[in-house]
ZASESE-793420 format. One line per 3 residues: number of its first residue (from 1); their letters; for each residue x, y, z of C-alpha. Coordinates in Angstrom, 1 decimal, padded with zeros to 4 digits, m for minus. Layout:
NUM) a) X/Y/Z; ...;
END
This chain:
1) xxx) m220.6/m126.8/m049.3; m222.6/m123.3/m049.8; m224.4/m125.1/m053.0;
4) xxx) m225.1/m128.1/m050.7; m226.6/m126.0/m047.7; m227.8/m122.8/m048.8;
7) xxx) m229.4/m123.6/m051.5; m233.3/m122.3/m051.8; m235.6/m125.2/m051.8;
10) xxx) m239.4/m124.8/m051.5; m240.4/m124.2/m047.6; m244.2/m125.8/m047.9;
13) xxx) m242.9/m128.7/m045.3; m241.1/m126.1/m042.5; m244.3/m124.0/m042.6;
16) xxx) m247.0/m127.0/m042.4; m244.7/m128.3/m039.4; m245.0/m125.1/m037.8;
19) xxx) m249.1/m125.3/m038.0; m248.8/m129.0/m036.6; m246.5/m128.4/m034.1;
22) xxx) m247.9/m125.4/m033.0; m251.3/m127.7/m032.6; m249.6/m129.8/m030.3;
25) xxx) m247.4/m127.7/m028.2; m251.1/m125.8/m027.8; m252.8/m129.3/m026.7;
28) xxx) m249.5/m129.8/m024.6; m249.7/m126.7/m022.3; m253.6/m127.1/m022.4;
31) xxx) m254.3/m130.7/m021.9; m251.2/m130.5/m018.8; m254.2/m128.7/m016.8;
34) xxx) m256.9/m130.6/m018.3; m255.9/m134.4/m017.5; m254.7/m133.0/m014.2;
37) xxx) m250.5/m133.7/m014.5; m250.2/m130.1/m013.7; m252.3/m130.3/m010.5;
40) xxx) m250.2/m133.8/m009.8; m247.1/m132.8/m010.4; m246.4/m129.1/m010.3;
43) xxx) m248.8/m127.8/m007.8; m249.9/m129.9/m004.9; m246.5/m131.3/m004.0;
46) xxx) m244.9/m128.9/m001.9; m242.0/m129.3/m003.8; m240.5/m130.8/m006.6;
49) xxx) m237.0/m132.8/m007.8; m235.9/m130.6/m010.3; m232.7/m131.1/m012.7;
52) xxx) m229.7/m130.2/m010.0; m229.0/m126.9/m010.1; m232.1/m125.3/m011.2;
55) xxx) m233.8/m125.0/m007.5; m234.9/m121.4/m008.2; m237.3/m122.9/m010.3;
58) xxx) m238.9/m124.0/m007.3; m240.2/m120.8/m006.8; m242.7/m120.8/m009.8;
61) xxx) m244.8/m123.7/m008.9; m248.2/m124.0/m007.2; m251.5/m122.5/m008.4;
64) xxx) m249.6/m119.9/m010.3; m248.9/m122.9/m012.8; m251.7/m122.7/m014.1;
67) xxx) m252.1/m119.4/m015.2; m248.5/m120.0/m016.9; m249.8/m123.2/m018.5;
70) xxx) m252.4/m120.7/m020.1; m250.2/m118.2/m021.7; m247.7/m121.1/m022.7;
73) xxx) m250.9/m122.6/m024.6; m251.5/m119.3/m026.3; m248.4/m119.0/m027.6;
76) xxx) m248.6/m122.4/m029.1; m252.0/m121.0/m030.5; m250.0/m118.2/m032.2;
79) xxx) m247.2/m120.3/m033.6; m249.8/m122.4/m035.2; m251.2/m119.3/m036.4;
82) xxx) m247.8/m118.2/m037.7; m248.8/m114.7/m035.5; m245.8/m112.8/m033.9;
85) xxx) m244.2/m116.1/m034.5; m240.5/m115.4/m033.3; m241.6/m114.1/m030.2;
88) xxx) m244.4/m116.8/m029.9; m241.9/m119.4/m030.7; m238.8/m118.1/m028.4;
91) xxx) m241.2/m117.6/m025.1; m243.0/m120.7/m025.6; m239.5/m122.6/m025.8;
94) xxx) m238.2/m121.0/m022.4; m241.3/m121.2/m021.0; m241.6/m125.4/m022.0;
97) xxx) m237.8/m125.1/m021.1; m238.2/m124.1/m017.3; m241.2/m126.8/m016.8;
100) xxx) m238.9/m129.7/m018.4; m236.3/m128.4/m015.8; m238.8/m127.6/m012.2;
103) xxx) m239.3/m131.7/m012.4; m237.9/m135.2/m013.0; m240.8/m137.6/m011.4;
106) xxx) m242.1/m137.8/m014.3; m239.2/m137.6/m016.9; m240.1/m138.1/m020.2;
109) xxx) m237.6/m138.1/m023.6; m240.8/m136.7/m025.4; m240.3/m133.5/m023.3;
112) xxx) m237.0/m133.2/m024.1; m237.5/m133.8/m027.8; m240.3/m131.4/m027.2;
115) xxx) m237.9/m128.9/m025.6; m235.2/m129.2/m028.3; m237.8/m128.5/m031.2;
118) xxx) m239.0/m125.8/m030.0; m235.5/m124.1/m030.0; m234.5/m125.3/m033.3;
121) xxx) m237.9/m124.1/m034.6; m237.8/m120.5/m032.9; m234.3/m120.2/m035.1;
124) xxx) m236.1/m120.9/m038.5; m238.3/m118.9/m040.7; m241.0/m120.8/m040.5;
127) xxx) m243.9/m118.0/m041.0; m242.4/m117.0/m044.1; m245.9/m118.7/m045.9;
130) xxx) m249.3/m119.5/m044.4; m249.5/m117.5/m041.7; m250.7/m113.9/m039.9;
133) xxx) m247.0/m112.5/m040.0; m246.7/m113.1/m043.5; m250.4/m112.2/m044.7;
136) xxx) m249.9/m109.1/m042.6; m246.7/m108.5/m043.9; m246.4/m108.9/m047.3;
139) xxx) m243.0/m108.3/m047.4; m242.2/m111.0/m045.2; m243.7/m113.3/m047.7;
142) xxx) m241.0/m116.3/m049.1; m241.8/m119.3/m050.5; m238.2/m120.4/m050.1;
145) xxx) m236.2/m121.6/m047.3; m232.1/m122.6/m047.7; m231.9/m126.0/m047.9;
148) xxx) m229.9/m126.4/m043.7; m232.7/m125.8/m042.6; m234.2/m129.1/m044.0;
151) xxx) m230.8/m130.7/m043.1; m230.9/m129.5/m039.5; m234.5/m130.9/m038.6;
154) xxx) m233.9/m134.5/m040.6; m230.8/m134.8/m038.9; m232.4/m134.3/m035.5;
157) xxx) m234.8/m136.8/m036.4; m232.7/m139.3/m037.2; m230.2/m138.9/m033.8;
160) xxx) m233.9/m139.4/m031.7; m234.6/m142.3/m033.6; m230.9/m144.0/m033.8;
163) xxx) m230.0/m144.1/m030.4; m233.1/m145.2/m029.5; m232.6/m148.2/m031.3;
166) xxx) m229.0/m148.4/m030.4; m230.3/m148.7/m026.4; m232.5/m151.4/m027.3;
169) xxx) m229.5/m153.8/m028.1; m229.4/m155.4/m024.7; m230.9/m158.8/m022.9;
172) xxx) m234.4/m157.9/m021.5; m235.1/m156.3/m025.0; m233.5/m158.7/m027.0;
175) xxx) m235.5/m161.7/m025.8; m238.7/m159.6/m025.7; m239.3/m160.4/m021.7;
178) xxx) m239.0/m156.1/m021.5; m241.8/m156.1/m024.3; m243.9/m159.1/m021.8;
181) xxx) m243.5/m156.6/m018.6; m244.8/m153.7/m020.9; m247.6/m155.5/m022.0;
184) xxx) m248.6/m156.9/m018.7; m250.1/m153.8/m017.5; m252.6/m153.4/m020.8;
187) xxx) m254.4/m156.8/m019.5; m257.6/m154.5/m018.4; m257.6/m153.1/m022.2;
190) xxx) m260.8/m153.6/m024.4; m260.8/m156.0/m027.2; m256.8/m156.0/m027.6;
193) xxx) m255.8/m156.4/m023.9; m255.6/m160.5/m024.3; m253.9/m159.9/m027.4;
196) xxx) m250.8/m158.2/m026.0; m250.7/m160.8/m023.9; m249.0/m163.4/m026.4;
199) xxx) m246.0/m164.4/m026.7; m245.3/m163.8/m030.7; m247.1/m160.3/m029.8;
202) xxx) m244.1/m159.3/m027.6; m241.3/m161.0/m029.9; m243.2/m158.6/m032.8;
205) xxx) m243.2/m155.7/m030.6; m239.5/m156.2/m029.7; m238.0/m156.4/m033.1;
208) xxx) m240.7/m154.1/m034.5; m239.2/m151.4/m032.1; m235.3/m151.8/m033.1;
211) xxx) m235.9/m152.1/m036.8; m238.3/m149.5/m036.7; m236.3/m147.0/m035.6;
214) xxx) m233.2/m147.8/m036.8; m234.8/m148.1/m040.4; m237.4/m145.1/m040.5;
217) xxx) m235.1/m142.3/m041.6; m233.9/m144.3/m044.5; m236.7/m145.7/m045.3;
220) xxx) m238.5/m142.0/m045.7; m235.2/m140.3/m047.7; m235.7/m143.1/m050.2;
223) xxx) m238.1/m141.8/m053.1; m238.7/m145.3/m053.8; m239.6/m146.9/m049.8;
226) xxx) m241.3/m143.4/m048.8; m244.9/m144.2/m048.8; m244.3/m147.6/m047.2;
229) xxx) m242.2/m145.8/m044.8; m245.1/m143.5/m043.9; m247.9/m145.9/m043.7;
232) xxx) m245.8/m147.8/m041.6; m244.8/m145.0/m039.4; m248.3/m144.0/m039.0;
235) xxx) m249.3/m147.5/m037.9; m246.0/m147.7/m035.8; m247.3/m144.3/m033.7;
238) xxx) m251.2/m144.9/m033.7; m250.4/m148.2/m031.5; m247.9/m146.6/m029.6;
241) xxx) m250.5/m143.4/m028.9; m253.6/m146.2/m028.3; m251.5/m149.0/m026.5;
244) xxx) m248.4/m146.4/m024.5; m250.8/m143.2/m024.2; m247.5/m141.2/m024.4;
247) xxx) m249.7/m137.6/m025.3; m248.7/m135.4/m028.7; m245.3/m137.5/m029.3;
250) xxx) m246.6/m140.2/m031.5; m248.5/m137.6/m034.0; m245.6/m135.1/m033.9;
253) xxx) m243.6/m138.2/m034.9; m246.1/m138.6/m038.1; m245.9/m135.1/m038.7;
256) xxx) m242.2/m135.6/m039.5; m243.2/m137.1/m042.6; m243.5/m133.4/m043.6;
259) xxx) m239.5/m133.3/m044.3; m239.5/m135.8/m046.7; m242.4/m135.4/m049.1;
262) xxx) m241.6/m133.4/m052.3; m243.2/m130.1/m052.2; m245.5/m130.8/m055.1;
265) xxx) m246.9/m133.7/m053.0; m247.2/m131.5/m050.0; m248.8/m128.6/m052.4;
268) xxx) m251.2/m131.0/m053.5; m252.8/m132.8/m050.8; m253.0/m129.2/m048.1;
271) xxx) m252.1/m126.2/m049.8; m252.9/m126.1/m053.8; m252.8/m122.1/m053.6;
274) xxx) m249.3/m121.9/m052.5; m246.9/m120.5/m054.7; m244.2/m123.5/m055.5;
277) xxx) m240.6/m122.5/m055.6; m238.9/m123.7/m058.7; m235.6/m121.6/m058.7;
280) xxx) m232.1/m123.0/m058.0; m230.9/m120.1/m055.8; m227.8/m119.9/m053.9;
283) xxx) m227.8/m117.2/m050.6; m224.9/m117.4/m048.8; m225.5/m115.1/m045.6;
286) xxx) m223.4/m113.1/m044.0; m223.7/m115.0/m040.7; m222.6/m118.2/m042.5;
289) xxx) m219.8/m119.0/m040.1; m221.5/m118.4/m036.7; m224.4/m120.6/m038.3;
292) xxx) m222.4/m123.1/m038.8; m220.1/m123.1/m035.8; m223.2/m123.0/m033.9;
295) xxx) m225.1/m125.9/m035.5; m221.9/m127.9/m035.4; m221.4/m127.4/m031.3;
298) xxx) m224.8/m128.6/m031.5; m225.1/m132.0/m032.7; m221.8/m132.5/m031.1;
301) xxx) m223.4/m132.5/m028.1; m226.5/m134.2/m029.4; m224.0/m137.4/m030.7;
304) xxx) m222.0/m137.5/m027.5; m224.1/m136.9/m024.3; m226.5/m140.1/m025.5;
307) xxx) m222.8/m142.1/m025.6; m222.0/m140.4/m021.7; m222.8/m143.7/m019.9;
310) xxx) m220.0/m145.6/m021.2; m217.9/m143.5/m019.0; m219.6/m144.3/m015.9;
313) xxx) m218.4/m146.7/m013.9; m221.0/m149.8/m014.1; m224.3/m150.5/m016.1;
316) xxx) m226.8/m147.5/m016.7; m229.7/m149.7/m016.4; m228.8/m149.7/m012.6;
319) xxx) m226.9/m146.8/m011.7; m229.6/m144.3/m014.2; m226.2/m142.2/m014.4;
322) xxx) m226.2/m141.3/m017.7; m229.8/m142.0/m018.5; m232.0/m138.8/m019.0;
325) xxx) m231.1/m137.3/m022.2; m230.1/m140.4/m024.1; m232.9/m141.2/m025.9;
328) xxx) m233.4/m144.3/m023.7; m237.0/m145.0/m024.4; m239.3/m147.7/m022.6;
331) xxx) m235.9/m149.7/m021.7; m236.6/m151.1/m018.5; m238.9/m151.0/m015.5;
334) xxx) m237.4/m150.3/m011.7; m239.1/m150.2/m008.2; m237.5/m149.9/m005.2;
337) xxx) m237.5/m149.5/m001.4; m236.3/m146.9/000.6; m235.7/m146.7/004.2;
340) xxx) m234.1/m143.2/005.4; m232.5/m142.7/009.0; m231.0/m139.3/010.3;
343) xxx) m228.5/m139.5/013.0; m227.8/m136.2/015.0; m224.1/m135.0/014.6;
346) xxx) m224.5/m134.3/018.7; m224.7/m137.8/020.0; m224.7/m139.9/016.6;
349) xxx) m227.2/m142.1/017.3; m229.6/m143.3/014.2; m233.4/m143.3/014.2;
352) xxx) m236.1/m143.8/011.7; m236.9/m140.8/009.4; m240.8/m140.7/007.3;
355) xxx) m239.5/m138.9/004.2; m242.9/m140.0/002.8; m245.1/m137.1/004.4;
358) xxx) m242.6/m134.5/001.6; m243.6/m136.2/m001.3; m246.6/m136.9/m003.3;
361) xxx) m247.2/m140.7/m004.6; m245.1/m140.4/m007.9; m241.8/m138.8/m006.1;
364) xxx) m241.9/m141.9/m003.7; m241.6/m144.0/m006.6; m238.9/m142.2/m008.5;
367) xxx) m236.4/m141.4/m005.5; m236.5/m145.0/m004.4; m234.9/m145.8/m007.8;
370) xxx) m232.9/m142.6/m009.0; m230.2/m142.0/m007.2; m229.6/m138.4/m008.0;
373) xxx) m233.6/m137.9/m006.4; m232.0/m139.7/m003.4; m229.0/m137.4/m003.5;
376) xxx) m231.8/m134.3/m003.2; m234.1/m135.6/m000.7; m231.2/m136.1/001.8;
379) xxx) m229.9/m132.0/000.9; m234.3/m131.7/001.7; m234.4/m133.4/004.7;
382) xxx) m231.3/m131.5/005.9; m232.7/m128.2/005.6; m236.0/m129.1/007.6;
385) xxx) m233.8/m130.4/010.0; m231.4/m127.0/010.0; m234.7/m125.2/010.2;
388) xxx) m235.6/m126.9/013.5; m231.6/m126.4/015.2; m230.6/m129.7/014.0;
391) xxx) m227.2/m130.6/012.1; m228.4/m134.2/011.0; m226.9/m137.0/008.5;
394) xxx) m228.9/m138.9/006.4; m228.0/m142.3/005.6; m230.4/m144.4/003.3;
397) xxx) m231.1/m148.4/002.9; m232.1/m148.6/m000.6; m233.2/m152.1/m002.6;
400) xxx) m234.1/m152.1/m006.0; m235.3/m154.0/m008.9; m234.8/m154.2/m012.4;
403) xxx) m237.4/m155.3/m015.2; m239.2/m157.5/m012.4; m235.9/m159.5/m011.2;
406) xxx) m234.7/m159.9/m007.7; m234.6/m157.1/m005.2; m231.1/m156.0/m004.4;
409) xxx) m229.0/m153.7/m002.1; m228.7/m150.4/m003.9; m227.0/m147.7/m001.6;
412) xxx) m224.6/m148.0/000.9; m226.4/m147.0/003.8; m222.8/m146.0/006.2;
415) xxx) m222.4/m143.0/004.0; m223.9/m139.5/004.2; m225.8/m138.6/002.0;
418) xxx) m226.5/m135.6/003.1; m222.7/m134.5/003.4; m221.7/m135.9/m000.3;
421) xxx) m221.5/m133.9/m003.4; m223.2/m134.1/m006.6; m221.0/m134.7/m009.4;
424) xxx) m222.9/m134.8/m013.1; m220.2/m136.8/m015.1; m218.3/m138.9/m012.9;
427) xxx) m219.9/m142.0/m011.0; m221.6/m141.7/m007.0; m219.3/m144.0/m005.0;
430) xxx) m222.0/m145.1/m002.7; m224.3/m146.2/m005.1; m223.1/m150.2/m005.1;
433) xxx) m222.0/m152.5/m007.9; m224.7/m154.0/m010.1; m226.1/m157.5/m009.2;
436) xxx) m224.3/m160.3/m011.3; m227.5/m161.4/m012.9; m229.2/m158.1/m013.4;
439) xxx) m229.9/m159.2/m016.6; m231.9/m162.2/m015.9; m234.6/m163.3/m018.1;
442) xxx) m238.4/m162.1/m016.9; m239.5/m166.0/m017.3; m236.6/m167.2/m014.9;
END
């Protein structure tokens, strides 16, 4: 076990990653102010949904964002730069951290990979070679790394990846009508927009998705499949990035590729001044067992909260409880209605609430599907209604859709809301049962 993890290998791949992902998490923080989803989404709405339990958060947002959006991208700037890198690393990741947790309107798995990686990275020596620490600090200088720390960042890979494909394995996937619905809304794009628009287009998309991520990791640990693993991943995330426009995730995903390229490759192609290591070193460290107690709760948690669902009562695809944090990717498409009504506690009597003058455009669309959003803006419309000497339920008359089938009844709207509690791993009661054929093909 020590020979297997803590063995020296050559580092040239952690400390390239580092440049690239420092890049990125830069462009993140940057481009966030730039394309105007900070403006959207952290400052004009008076306030947002954010992960249960973290409501202080609250108090950060509005035009303050964007001087934090600043410093966030400066650090990124100096972990690309390998400068200060710890510290760089460590306050970019809570920083990234608190954002990923002040909203969920526009939930993303990419965040949350993002989130993850920037933790795992802030834990690794990953300035050690081609960067200002190390140039300014000579002694800091290392062209070795102990083999974990290769292990740790493959094996994350290939849990994002796995359980993506896993979640695929269902009907609307399966018979490519999820791949249709996807595709429908590129119509307008030039030159390919008919293209995505044909049938063995969709079936190709469908499969393409569950063998491609089931298959990549493999494919890129085997010497022999390698460079036809790459050049299909970097075809795989170019169309994802051109057709999906899903930001830095697609070239952080090619930037993987770093991992599993032999340092002599790597040397040769970016940096042919570096200094290979050739040694077969074995440094056991004196932190050995907290390391690996630590990295072990880890991944337990990684393998298991993606498998959560299957202890909820009824089908994730329509209750969402167990759905963030699953690596659940592009899986299905939901809208929804929502009618709220507040009834006084004095006299009981129920009349028409307009929850939509709180929210901005997005939020209506996620808390007519999400029933935890639901959950929040009944505690929200409470506290107005405190504010003004009101004690008020809230009841709400919810419909929704799944992958473009029927409409159908989603909350029981007798109950409460407002008076219910929030329970993270056991299933809402007045959320109803899942339509018999929720599941029905998109051609039907």
């Amino acid at each position: 076990m020590n020979k297997f993890l803590f063995r020296q290998i050559d580092n040239i791949g952690l400390v390239l990653f580092r440049a690239v992902f420092g890049f990125l998490i830069a462009t993140e923080a940057f481009g966030a102010i730039f394309t105007g989803w900070l403006r959207r989404t952290l400052v004009e709405p008076p306030f947002t949904f954010n992960f249960i339990g973290f409501d202080f958060l609250q108090y950060l947002q509005g035009d303050f964002m964007y001087y934090y959006f600043v410093v966030m991208g400066i650090f990124g700037i100096f972990v690309m730069l390998g400068y200060k890198y710890r510290f760089s690393m460590i306050a970019y990741a809570i920083m990234w951290t608190a954002v990923y947790l002040m909203q969920k309107s526009s939930y993303n798995n990419h965040y949350y990979l993002m989130m993850l990686l920037c933790w795992i990275m802030a834990l690794l020596p990953a300035n050690r070679w081609f960067s200002l620490d190390a140039k300014i600090n000579p002694e800091l200088k290392n062209p070795a790394m102990p083999r974990w720390v290769l292990l740790v960042l493959i094996f994350q890979v290939w849990i994002v990846y796995t359980y993506a494909s896993v979640a695929k394995f269902y009907p609307d996937w399966l018979d490519a009508s999820m791949a249709a619905l996807l595709m429908e809304g590129r119509k307008h794009y030039w030159l390919i927009g008919s293209l995505l628009q044909e049938n063995w287009v969709h079936w190709a998309i469908a499969y393409t998705g569950i063998l491609f991520d089931l298959l990549i990791v493999p494919l890129m640990l085997w010497k022999r499949t390698r460079v036809i693993g790459f050049v299909i991943s970097v075809f795989f995330h170019l169309f994802n990035s051109i057709v999906f426009q899903i930001g830095i995730f697609p070239y952080m995903s090619i930037a993987f590729a770093l991992f599993f390229f032999s340092p002599q490759i790597l040397q040769k192609r970016f940096l042919p001044k570096k200094e290979l290591y050739i040694g077969n070193d074995v440094v056991v460290p004196k932190y050995k067992n907290l390391l690996l107690g630590a990295f072990s709760i880890y991944f337990a948690f990684q393998l298991a909260l993606p498998l959560r669902h299957w202890f909820f009562k009824d089908d994730v695809l329509w209750t969402e409880e167990g759905h963030r944090l699953s690596w659940r990717m592009m899986l299905r498409a939901k809208s929804g209605s929502l009618t709220v009504y507040v009834a006084d506690k004095k006299d009981g009597a129920k009349e028409f609430y307009n929850y939509s003058v709180l929210l901005g455009r997005k939020q209506q669309g996620s808390v007519a599907t999400k029933p935890d959003i639901m959950w929040q803006l009944a505690q929200k419309i409470k506290a107005i209604e405190a504010e003004k000497g009101r004690d008020v339920a809230v009841y709400m008359e919810a419909k929704v859709r799944v992958n473009r089938g029927k409409f159908y009844p989603f909350t029981n709207p007798e109950i409460d809301l407002a008076a219910e509690k929030w329970h993270p791993f056991k299933h809402s009661e007045w959320i109803l049962p899942s339509p018999k054929d929720l599941h029905r093909p998109l051609k039907d």
